[in-house]
C-alpha positions as CSV (number, residue, x, y, z in Angstrom):
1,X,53.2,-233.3,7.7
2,X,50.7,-235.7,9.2
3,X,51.0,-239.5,8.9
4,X,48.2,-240.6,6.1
5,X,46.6,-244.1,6.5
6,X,46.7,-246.2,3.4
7,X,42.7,-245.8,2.8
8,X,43.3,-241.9,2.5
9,X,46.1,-241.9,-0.3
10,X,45.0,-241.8,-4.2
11,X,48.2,-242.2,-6.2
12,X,47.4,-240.8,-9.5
13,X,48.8,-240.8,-12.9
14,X,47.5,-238.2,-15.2
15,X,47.3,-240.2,-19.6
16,X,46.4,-238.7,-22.8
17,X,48.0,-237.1,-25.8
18,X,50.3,-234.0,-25.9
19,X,48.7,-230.5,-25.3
20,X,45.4,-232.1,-24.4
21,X,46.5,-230.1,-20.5
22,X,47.6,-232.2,-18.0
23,X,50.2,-230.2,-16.8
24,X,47.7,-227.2,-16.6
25,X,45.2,-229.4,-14.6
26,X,47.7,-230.7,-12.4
27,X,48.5,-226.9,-11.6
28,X,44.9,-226.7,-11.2
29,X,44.5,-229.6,-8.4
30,X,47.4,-227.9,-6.6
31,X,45.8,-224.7,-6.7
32,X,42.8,-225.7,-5.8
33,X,44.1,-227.5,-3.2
34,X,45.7,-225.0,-1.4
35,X,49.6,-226.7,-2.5
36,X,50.6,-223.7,-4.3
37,X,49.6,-219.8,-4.1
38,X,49.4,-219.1,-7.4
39,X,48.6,-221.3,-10.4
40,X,51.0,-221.8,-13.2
41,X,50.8,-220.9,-16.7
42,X,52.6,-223.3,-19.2
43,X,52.9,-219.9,-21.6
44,X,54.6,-218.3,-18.5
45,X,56.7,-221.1,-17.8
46,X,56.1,-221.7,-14.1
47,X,54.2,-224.5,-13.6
48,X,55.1,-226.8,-10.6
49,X,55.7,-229.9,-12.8
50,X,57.3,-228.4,-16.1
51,X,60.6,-227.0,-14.3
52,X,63.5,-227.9,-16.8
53,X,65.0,-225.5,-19.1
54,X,63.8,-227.6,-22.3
55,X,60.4,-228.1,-21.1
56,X,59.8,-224.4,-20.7
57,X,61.0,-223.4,-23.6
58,X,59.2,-226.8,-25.6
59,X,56.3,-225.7,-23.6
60,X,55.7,-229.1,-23.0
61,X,56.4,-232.3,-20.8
62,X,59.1,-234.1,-21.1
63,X,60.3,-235.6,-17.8
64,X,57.8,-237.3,-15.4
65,X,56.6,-234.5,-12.6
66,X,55.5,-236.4,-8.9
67,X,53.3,-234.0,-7.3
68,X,51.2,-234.2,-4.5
69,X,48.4,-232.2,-2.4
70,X,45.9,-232.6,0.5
71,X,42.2,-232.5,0.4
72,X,39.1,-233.8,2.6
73,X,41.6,-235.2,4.9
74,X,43.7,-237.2,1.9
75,X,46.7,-237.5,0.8
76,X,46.9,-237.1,-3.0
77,X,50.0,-238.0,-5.0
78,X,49.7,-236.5,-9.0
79,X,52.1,-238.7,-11.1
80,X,52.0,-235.8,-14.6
81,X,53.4,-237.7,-17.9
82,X,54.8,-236.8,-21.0
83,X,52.1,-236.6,-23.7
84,X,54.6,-238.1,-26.3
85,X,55.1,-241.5,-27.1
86,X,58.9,-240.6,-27.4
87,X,59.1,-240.8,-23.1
88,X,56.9,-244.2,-22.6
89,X,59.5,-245.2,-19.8
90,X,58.3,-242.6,-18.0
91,X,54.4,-243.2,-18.7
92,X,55.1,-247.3,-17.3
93,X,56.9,-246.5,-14.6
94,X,54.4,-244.0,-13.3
95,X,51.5,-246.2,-14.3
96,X,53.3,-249.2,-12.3
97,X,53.7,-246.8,-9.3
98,X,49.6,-245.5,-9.5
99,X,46.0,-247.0,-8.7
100,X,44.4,-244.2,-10.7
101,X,44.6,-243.2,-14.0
102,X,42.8,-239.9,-15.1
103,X,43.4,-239.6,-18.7
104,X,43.1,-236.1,-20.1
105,X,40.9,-235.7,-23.4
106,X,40.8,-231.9,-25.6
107,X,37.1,-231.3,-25.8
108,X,37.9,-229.4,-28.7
109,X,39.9,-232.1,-30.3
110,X,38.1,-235.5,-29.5
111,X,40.1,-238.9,-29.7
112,X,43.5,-238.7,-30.3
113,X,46.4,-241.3,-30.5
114,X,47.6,-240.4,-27.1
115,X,43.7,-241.4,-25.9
116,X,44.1,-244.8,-27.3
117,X,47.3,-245.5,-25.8
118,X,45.8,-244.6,-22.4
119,X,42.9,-246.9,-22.5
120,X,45.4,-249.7,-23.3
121,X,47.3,-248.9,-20.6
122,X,44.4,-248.9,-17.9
123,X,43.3,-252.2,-19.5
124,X,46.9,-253.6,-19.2
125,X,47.3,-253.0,-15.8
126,X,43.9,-252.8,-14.5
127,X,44.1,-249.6,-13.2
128,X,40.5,-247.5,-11.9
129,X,39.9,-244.9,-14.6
130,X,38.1,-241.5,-14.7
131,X,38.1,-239.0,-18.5
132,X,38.5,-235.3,-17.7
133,X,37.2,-233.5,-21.0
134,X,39.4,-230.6,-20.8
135,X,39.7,-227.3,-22.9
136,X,35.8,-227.1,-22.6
137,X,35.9,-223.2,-23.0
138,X,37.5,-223.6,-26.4
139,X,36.0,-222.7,-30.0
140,X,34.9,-226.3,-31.4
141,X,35.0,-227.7,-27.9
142,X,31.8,-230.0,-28.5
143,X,31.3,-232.5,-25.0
144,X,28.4,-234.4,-26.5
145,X,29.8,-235.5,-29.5
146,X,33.4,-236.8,-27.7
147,X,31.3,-238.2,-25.1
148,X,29.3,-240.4,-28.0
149,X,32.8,-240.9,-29.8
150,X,34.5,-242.1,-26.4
151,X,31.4,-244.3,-25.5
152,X,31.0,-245.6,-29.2
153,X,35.0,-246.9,-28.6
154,X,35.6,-247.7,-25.7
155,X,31.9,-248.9,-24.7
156,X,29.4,-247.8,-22.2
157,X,31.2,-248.2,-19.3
158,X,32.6,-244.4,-20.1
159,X,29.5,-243.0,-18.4
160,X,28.8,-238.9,-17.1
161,X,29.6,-237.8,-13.7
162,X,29.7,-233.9,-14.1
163,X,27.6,-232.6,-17.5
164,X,28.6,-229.2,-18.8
165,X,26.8,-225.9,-18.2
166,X,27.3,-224.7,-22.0
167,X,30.3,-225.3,-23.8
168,X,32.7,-223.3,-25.8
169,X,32.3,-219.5,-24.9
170,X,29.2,-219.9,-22.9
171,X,31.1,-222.6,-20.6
172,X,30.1,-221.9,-17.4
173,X,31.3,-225.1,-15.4
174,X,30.1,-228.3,-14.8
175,X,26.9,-229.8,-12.5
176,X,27.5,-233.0,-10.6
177,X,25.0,-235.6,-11.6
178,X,25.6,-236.9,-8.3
179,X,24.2,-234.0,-5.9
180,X,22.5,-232.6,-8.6
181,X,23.4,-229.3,-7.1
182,X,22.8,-226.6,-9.8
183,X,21.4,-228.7,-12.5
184,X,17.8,-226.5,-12.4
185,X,19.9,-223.4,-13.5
186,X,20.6,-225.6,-16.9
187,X,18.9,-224.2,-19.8
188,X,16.2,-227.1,-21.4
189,X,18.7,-228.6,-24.0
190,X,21.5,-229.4,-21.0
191,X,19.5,-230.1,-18.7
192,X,17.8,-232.8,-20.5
193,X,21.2,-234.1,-21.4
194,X,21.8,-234.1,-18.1
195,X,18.9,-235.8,-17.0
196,X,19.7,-238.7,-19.5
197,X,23.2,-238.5,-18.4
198,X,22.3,-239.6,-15.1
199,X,20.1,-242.1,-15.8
200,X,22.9,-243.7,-17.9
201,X,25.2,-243.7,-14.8
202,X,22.6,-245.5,-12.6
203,X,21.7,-247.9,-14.9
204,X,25.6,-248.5,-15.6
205,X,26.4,-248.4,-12.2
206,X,23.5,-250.7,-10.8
207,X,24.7,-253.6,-13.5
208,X,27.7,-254.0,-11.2
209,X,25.1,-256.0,-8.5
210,X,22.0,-258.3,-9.5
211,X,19.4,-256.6,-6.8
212,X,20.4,-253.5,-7.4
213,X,19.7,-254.0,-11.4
214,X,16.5,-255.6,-10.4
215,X,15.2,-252.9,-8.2
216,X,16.4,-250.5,-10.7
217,X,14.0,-252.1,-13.7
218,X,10.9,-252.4,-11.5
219,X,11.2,-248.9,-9.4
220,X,12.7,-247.2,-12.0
221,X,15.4,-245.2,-9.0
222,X,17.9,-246.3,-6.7
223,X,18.8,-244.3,-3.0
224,X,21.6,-242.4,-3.0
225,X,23.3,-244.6,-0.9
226,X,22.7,-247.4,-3.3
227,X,24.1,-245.2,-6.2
228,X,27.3,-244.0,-4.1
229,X,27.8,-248.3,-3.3
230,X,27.2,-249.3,-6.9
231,X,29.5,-246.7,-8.2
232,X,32.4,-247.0,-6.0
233,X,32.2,-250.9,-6.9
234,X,32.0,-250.1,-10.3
235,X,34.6,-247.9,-10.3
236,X,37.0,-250.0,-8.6
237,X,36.1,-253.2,-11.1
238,X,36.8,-251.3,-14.0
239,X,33.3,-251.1,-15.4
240,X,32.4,-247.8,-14.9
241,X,34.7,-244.8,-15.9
242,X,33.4,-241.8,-15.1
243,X,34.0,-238.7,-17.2
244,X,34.2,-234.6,-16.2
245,X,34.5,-232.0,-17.9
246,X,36.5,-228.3,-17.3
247,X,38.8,-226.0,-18.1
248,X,42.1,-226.6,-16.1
249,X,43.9,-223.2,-17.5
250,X,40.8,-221.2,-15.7
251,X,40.8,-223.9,-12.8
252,X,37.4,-224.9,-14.0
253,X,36.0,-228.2,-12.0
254,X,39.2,-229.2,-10.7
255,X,37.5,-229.3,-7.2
256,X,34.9,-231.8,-8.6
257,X,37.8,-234.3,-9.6
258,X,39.5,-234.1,-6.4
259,X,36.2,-235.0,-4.8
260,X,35.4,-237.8,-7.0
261,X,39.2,-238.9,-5.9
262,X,38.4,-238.6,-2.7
263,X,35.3,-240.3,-2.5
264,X,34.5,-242.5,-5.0
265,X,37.9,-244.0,-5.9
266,X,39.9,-246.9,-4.3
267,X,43.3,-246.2,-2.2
């Protein structure tokens, strides 16, 4: 195993409430990243991080799972907690052990109590945030309205970083508003989403520094350099937290969250 420096290790704890699938998207990074060759069901009971008798047969967490993985030349360590507020020891010790907290939301199932007690915990200990909208393939999976219920709660800093390419059974993965890689195969409706989408993260993103704010109002548009800058700062401060969206039982975006880690989030 190769020695990592410090600047290429993301030590992440994965929040949110129970069965919103963050033992399914942890399987998912390790899958995607090469760790394991064959991803884990939590029906089948063989994921990586749910390995105890009870938890298989629960079909949930119950014991913290430490898990780690390489990609783009990091080292990334996957702290996976319990969902119910029965085990907090085990969601403060990992959060007191992590920089990065990805907090896991059910697309299908919006805000939940376990949501609420991750923001709190971010906020407590200051900790660089990103929202992973999971379960976006499900029935009443609806990503615009728990984007607007997220941003209406926990304020604007919750901003989009990967829109959806249709949702529910036409969920066809997510663009990166970034790149903008794919976002012309949108249909009219996403697309201008999107488009607004992006502007949002700009504009949030740009806030973080006086000239870039100002050159955004009078231009109207930023380089990408400047937006890549303004968004690693903001990240980093707290006051932007970007949000994805997939499907981590169909490894759906997984690789667009372990490039976000990579690059836009502080060791």
């Amino acid at each position: 195993m190769p020695n990592y420096d410090t600047s290429k290790i993301r030590n992440i704890v994965l929040l949110g409430h129970s069965q919103t699938g963050k033992t399914s998207l942890a399987e998912a990074i390790l899958f995607t990243a090469g760790a394991v060759k064959r991803q884990g069901k939590i029906e089948e009971g063989n994921t990586t991080s749910d390995y105890l008798t009870d938890e298989i047969q629960r079909k949930t967490s119950i014991n913290l799972g430490v898990l780690n993985c390489f990609w783009k030349n990091h080292k990334i360590n996957i702290l996976d907690t319990p969902g119910y507020a029965e085990f907090i020891n085990d969601i403060i010790v990992a959060t007191v052990a992590a920089d990065i907290a990805v907090i896991v939301v059910d697309a299908s199932h919006g805000i939940e109590l376990g949501t609420d007690r991750a923001f709190k915990i971010i906020e407590e200990k200051g900790l660089s945030a990103a929202i992973y909208l999971n379960k976006m393939d499900k029935e009443r999976a609806d990503f615009h309205k728990t984007y607007e219920a997220l941003v209406n709660k926990y304020g604007k800093k919750c901003v989009v970083l990967a829109a959806p390419n249709g949702q529910a059974k036409d969920f066809k993965g997510a663009i990166n508003l970034i790149t903008k890689q794919g976002i012309d195969s949108l249909n009219s409706d996403d697309k201008a989403k999107a488009e607004k989408y992006r502007e949002q993260l700009i504009e949030q993103s740009a806030e973080i520094d006086d000239k870039l704010i100002e050159k955004y109002l009078e231009t109207g548009g930023l380089t990408q350099e400047e937006i890549l800058a303004a968004l690693k700062k903001g990240i980093e401060q707290g006051a932007v937290i970007p949000i994805i969206c997939g499907c981590s039982t169909i490894n759906a975006q997984a690789n667009i969250l372990l490039d976000m880690l990579a690059d836009y989030f502080p060791n």
